[in-house]
PyMOL Python script that loads the backbone (N, CA, C, O; Angstrom):
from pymol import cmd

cmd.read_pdbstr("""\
ATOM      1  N   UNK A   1      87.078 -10.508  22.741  1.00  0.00           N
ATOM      2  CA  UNK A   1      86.512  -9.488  21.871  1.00  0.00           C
ATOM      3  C   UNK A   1      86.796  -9.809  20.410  1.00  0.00           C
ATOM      4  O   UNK A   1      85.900  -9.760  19.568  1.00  0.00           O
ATOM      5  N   UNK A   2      88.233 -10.187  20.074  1.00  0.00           N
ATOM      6  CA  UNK A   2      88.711 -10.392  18.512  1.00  0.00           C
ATOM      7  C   UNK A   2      87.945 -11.812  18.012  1.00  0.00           C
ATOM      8  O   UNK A   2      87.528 -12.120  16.896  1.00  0.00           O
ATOM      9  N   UNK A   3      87.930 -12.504  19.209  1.00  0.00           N
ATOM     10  CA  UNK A   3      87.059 -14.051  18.803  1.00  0.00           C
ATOM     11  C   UNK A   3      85.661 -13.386  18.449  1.00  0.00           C
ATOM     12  O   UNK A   3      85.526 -12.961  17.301  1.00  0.00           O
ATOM     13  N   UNK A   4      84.643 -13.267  19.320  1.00  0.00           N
ATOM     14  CA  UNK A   4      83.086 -12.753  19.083  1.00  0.00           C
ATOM     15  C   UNK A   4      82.978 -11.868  17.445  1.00  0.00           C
ATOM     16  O   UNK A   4      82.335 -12.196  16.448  1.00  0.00           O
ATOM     17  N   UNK A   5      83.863 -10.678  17.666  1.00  0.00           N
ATOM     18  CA  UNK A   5      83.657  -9.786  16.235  1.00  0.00           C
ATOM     19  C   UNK A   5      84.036 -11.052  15.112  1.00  0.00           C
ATOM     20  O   UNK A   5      83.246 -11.398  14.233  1.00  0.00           O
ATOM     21  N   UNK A   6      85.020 -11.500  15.258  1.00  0.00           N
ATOM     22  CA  UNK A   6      85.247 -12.854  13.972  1.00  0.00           C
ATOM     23  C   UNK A   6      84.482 -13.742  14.029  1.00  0.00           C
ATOM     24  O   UNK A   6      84.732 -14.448  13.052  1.00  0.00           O
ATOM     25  N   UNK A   7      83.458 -14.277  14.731  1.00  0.00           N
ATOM     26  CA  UNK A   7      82.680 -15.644  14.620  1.00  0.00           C
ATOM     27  C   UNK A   7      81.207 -14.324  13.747  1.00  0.00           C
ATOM     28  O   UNK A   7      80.558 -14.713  12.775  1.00  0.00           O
ATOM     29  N   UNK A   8      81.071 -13.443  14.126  1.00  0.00           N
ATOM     30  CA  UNK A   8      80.011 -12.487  13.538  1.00  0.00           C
ATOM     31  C   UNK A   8      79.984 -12.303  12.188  1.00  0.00           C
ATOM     32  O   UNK A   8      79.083 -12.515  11.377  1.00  0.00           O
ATOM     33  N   UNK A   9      81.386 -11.768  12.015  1.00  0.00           N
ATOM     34  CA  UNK A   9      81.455 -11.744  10.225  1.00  0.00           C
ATOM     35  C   UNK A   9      81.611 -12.614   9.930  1.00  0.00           C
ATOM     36  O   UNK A   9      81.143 -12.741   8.799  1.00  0.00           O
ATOM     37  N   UNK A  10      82.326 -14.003  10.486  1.00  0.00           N
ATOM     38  CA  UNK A  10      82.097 -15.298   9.517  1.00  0.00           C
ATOM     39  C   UNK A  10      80.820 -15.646   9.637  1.00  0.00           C
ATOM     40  O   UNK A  10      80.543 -16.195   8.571  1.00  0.00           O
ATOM     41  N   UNK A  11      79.853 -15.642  10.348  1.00  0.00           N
ATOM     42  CA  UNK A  11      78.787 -16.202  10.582  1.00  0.00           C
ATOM     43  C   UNK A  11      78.266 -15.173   9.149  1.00  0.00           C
ATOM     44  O   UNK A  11      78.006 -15.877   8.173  1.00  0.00           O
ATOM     45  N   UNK A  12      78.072 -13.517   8.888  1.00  0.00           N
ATOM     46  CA  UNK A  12      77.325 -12.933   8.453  1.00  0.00           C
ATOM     47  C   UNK A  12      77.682 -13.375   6.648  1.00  0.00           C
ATOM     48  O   UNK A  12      76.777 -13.353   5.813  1.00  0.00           O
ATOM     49  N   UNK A  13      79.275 -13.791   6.258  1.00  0.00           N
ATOM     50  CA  UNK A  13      79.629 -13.961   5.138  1.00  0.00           C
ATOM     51  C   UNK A  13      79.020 -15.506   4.441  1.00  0.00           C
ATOM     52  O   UNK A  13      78.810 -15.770   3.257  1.00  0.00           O
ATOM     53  N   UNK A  14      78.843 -16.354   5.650  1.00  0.00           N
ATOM     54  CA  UNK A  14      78.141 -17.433   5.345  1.00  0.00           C
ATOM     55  C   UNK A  14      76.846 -17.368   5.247  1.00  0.00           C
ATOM     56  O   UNK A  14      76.322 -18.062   4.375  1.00  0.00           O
ATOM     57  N   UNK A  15      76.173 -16.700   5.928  1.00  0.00           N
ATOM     58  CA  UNK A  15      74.880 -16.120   5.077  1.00  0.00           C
ATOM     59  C   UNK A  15      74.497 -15.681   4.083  1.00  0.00           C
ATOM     60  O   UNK A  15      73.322 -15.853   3.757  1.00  0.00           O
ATOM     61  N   UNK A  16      75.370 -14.981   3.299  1.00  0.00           N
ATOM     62  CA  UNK A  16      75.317 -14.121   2.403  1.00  0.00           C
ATOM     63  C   UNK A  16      75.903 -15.153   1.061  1.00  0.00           C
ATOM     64  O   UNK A  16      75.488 -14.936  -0.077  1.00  0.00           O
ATOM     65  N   UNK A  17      76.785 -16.147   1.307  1.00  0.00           N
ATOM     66  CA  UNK A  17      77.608 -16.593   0.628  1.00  0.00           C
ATOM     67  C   UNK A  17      76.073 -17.325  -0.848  1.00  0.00           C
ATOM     68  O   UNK A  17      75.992 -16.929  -2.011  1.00  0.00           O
ATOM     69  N   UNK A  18      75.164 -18.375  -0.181  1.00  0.00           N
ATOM     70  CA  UNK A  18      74.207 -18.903  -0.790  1.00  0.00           C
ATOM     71  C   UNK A  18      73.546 -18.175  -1.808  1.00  0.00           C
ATOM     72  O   UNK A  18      73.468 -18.683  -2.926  1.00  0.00           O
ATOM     73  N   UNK A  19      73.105 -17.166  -1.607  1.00  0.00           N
ATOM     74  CA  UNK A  19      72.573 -15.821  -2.253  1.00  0.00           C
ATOM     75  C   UNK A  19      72.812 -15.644  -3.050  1.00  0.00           C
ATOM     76  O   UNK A  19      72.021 -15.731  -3.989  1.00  0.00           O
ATOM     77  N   UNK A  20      74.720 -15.091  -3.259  1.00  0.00           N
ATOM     78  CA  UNK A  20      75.307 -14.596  -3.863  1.00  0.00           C
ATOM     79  C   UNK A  20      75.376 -15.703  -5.065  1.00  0.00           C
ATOM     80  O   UNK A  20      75.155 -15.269  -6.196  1.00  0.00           O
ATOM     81  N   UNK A  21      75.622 -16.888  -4.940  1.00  0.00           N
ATOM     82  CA  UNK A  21      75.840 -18.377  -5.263  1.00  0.00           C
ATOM     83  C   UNK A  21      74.506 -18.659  -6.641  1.00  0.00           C
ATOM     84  O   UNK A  21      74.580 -18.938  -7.838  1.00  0.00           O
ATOM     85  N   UNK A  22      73.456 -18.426  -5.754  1.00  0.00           N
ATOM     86  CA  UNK A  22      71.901 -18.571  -6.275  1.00  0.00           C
ATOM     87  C   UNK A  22      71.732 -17.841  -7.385  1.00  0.00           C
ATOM     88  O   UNK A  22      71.347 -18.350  -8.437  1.00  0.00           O
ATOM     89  N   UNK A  23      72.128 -16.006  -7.194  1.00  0.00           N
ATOM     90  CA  UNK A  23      71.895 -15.523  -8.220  1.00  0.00           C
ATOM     91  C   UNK A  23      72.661 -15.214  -9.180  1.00  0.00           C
ATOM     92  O   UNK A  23      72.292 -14.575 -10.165  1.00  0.00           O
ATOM     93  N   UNK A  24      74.576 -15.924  -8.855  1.00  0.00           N
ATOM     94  CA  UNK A  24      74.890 -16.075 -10.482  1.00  0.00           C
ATOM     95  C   UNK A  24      74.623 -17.036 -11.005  1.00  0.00           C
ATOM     96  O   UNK A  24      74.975 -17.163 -12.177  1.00  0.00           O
ATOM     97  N   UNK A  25      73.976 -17.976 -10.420  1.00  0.00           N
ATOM     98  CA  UNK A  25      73.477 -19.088 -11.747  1.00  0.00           C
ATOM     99  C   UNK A  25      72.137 -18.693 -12.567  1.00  0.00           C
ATOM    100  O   UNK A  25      71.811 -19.274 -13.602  1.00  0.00           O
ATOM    101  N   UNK A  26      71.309 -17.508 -11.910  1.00  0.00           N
ATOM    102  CA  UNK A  26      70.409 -17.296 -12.088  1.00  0.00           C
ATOM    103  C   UNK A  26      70.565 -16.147 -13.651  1.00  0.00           C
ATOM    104  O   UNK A  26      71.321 -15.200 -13.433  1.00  0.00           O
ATOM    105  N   UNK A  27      70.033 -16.166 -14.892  1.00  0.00           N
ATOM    106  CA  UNK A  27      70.847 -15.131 -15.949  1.00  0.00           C
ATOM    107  C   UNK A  27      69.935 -13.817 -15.955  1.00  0.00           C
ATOM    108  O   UNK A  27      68.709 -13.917 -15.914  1.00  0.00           O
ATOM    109  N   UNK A  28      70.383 -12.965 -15.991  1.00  0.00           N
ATOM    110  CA  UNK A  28      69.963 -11.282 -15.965  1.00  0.00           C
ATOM    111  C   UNK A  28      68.499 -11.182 -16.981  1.00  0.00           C
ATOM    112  O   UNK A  28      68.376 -11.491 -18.166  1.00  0.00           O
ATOM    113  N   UNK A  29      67.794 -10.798 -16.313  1.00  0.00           N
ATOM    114  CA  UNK A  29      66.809 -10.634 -17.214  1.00  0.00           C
ATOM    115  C   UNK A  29      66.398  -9.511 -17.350  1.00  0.00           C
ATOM    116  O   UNK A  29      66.184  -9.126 -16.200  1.00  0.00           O
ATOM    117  N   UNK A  30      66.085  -8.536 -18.199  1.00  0.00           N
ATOM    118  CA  UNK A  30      65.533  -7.026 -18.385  1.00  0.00           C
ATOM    119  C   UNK A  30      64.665  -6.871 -19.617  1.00  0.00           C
ATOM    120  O   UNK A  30      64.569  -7.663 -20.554  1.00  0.00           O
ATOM    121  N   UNK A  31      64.210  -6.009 -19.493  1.00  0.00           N
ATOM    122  CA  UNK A  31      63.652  -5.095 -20.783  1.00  0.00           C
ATOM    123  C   UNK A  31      64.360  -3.609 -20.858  1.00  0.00           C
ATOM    124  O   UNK A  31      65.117  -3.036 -20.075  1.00  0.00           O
ATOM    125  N   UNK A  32      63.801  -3.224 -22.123  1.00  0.00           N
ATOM    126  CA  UNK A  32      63.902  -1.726 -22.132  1.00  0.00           C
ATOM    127  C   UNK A  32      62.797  -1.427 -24.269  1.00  0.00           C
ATOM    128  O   UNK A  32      62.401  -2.010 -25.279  1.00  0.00           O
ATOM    129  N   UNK A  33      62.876  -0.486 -23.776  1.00  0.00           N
ATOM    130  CA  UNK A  33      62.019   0.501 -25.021  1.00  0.00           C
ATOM    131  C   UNK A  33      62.588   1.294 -25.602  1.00  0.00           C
ATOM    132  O   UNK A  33      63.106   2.144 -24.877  1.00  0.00           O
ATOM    133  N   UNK A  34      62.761   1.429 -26.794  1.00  0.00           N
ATOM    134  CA  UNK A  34      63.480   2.018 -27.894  1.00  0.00           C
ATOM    135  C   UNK A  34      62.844   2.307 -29.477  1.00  0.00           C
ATOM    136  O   UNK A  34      62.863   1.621 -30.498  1.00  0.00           O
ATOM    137  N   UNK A  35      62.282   3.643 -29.170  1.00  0.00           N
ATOM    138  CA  UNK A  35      61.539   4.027 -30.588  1.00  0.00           C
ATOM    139  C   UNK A  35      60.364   3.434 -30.368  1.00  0.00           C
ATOM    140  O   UNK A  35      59.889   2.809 -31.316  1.00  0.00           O
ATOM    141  N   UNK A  36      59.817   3.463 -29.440  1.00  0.00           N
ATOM    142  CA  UNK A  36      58.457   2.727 -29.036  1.00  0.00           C
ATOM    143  C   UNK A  36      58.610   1.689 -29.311  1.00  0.00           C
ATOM    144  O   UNK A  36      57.693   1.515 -30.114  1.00  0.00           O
ATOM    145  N   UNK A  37      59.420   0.284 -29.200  1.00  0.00           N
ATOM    146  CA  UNK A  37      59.379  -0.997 -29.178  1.00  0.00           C
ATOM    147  C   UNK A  37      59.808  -1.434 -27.966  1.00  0.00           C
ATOM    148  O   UNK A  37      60.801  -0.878 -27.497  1.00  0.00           O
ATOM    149  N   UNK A  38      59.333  -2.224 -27.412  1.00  0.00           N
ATOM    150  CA  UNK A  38      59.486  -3.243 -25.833  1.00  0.00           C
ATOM    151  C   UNK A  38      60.183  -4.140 -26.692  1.00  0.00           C
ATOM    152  O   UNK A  38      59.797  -4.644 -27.747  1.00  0.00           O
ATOM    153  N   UNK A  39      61.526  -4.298 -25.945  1.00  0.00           N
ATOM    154  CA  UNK A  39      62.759  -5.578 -26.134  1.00  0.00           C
ATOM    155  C   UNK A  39      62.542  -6.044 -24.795  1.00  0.00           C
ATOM    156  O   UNK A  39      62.435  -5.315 -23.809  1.00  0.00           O
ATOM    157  N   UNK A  40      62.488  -7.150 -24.806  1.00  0.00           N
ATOM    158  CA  UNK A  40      62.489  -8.367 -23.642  1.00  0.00           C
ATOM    159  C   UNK A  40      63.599  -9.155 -23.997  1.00  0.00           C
ATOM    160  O   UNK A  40      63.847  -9.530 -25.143  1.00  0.00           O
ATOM    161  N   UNK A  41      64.469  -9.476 -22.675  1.00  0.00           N
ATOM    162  CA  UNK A  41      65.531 -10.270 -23.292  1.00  0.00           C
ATOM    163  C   UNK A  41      66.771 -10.881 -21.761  1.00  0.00           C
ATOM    164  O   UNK A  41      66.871 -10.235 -20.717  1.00  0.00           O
ATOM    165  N   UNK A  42      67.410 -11.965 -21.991  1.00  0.00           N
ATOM    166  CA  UNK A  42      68.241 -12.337 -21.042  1.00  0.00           C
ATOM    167  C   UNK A  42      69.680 -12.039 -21.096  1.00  0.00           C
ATOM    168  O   UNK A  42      70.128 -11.871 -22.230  1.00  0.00           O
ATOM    169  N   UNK A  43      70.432 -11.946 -20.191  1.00  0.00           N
ATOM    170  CA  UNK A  43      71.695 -11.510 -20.868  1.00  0.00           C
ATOM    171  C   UNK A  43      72.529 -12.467 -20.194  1.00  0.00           C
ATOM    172  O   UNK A  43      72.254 -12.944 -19.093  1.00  0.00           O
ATOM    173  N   UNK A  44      73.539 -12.738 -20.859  1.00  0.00           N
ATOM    174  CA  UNK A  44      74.844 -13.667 -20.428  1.00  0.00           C
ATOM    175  C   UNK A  44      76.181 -13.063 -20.629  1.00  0.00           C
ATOM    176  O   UNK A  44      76.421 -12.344 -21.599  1.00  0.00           O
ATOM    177  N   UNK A  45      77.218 -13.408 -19.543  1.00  0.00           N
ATOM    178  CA  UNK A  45      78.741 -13.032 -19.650  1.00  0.00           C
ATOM    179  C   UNK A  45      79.352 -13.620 -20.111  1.00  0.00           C
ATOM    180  O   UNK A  45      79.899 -14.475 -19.415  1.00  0.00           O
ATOM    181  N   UNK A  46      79.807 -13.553 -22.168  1.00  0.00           N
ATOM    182  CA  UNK A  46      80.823 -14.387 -22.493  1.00  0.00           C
ATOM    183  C   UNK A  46      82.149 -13.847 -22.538  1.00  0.00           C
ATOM    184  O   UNK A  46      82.498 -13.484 -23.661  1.00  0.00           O
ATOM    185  N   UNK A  47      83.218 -13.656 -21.345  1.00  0.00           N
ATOM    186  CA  UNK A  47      84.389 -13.287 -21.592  1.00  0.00           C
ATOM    187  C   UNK A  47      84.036 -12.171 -21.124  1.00  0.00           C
ATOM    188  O   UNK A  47      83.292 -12.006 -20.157  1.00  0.00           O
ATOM    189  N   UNK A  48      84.596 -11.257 -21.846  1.00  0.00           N
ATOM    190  CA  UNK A  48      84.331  -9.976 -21.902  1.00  0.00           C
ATOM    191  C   UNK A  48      83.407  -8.377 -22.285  1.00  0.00           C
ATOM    192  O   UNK A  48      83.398  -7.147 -22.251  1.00  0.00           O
ATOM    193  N   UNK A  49      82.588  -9.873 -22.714  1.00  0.00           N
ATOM    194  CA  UNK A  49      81.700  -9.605 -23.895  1.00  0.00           C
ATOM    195  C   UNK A  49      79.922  -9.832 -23.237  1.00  0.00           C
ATOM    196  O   UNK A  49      79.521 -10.925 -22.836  1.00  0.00           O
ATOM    197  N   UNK A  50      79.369  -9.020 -23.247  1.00  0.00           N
ATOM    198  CA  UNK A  50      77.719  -9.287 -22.674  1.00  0.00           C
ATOM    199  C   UNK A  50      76.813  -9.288 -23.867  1.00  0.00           C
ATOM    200  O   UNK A  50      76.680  -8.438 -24.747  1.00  0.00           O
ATOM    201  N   UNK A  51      76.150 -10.578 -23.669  1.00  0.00           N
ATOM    202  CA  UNK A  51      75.419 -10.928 -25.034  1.00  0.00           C
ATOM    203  C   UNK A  51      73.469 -10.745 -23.988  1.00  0.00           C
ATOM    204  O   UNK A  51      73.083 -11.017 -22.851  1.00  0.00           O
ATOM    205  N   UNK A  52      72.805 -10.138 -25.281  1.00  0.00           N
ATOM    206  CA  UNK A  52      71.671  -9.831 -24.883  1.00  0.00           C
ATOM    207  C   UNK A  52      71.126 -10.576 -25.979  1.00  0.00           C
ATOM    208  O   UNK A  52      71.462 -10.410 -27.151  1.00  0.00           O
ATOM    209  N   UNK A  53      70.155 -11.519 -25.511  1.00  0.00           N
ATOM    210  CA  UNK A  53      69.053 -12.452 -26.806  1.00  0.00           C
ATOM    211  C   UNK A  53      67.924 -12.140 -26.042  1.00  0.00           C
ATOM    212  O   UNK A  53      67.758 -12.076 -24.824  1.00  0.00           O
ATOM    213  N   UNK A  54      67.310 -11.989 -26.827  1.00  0.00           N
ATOM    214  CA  UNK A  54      65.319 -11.733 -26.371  1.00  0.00           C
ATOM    215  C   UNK A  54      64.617 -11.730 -27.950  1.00  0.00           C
ATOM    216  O   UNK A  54      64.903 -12.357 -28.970  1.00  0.00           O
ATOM    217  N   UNK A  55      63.743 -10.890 -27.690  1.00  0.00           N
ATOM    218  CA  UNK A  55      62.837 -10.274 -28.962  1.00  0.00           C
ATOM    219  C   UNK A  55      61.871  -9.524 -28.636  1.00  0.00           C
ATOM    220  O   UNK A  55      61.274  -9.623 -27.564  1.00  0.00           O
ATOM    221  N   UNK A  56      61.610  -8.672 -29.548  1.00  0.00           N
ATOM    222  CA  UNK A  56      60.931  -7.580 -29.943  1.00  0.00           C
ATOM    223  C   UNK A  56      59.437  -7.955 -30.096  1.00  0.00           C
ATOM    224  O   UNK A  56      59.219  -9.141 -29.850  1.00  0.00           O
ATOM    225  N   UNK A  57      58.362  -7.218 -30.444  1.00  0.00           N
ATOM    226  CA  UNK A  57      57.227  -7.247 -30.994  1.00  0.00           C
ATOM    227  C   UNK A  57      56.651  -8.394 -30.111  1.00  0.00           C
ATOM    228  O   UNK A  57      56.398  -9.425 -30.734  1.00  0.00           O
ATOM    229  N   UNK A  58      56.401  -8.403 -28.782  1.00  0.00           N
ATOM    230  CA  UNK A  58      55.949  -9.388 -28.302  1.00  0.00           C
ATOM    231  C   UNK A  58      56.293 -10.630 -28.247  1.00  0.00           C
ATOM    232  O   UNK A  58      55.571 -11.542 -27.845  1.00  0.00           O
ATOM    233  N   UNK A  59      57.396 -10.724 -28.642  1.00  0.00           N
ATOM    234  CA  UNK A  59      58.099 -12.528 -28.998  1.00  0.00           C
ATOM    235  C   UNK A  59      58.148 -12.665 -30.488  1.00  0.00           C
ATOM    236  O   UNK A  59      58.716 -13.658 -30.945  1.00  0.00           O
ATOM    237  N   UNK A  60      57.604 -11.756 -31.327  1.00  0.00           N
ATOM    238  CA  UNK A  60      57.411 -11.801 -32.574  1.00  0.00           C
ATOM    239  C   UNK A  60      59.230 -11.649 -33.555  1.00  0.00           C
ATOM    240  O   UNK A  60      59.418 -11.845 -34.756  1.00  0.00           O
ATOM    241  N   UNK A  61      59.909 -11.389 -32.860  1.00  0.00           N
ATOM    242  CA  UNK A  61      60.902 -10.613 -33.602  1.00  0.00           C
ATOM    243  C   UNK A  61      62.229 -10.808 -32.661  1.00  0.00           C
ATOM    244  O   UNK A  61      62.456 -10.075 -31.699  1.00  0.00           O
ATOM    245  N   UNK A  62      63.104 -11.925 -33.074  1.00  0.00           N
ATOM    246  CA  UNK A  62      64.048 -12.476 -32.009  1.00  0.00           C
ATOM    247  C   UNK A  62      65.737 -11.598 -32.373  1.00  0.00           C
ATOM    248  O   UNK A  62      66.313 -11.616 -33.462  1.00  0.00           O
ATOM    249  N   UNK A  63      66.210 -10.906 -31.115  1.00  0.00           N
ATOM    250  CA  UNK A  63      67.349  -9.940 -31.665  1.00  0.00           C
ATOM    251  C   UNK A  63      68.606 -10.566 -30.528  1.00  0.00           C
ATOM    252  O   UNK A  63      68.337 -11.169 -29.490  1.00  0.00           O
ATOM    253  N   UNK A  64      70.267 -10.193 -31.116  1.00  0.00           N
ATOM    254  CA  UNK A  64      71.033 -10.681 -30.302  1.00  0.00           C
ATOM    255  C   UNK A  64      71.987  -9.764 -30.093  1.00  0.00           C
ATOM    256  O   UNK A  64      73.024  -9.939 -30.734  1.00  0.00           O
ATOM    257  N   UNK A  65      71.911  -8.433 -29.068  1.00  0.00           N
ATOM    258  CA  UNK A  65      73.208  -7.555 -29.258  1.00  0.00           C
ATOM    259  C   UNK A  65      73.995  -8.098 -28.002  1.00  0.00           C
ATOM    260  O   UNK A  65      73.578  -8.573 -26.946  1.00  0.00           O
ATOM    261  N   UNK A  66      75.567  -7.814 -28.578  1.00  0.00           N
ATOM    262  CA  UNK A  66      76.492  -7.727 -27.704  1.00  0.00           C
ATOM    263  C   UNK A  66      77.308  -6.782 -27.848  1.00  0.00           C
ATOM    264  O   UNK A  66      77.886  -6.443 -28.880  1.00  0.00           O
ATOM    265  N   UNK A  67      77.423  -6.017 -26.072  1.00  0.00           N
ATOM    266  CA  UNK A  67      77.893  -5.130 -25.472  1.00  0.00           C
ATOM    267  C   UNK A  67      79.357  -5.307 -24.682  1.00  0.00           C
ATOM    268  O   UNK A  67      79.589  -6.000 -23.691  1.00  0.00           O
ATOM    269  N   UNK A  68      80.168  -4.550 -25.359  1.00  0.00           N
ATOM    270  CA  UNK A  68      81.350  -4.610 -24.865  1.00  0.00           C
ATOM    271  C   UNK A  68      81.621  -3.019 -24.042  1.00  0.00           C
ATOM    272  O   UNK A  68      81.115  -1.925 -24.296  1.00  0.00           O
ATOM    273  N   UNK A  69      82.706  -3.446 -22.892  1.00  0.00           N
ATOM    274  CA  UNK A  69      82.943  -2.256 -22.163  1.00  0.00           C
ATOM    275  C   UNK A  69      84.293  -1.664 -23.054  1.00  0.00           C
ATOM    276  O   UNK A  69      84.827  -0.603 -22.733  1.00  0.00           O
TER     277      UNK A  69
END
""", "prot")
cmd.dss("prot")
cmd.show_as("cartoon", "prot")
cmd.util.cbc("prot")
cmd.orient("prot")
């Protein structure tokens, strides 16, 4: 019984493991709207520190905030 339940969750954590793998190399991408402007932008974890680069106005207008907790 303790063998079967353990070959299950190792089997299910090795599934999951690739995924997990895939999408932190992969960098956060979002928008949001503010005062009627669409910001498009990617975000990265430096340290402690979350840096957002995109731009405004359709690509027209390139901005860089960073968000600290």
């Amino acid at each position: 019984m303790f063998n079967s339940s353990f070959a299950i969750t190792a089997a299910a954590i090795l599934l999951a493991a690739p995924a997990a793998v895939a999408n932190a190399a992969e960098p956060d991408v979002g928008s949001f709207t503010f005062q009627g402007v669409k910001y498009d932008y990617t975000a990265e974890q430096q340290g402690e520190v979350k840096v957002l680069k995109g731009s405004a106005y359709a690509g027209k207008v390139p901005f860089e905030l960073k968000v600290t907790a």
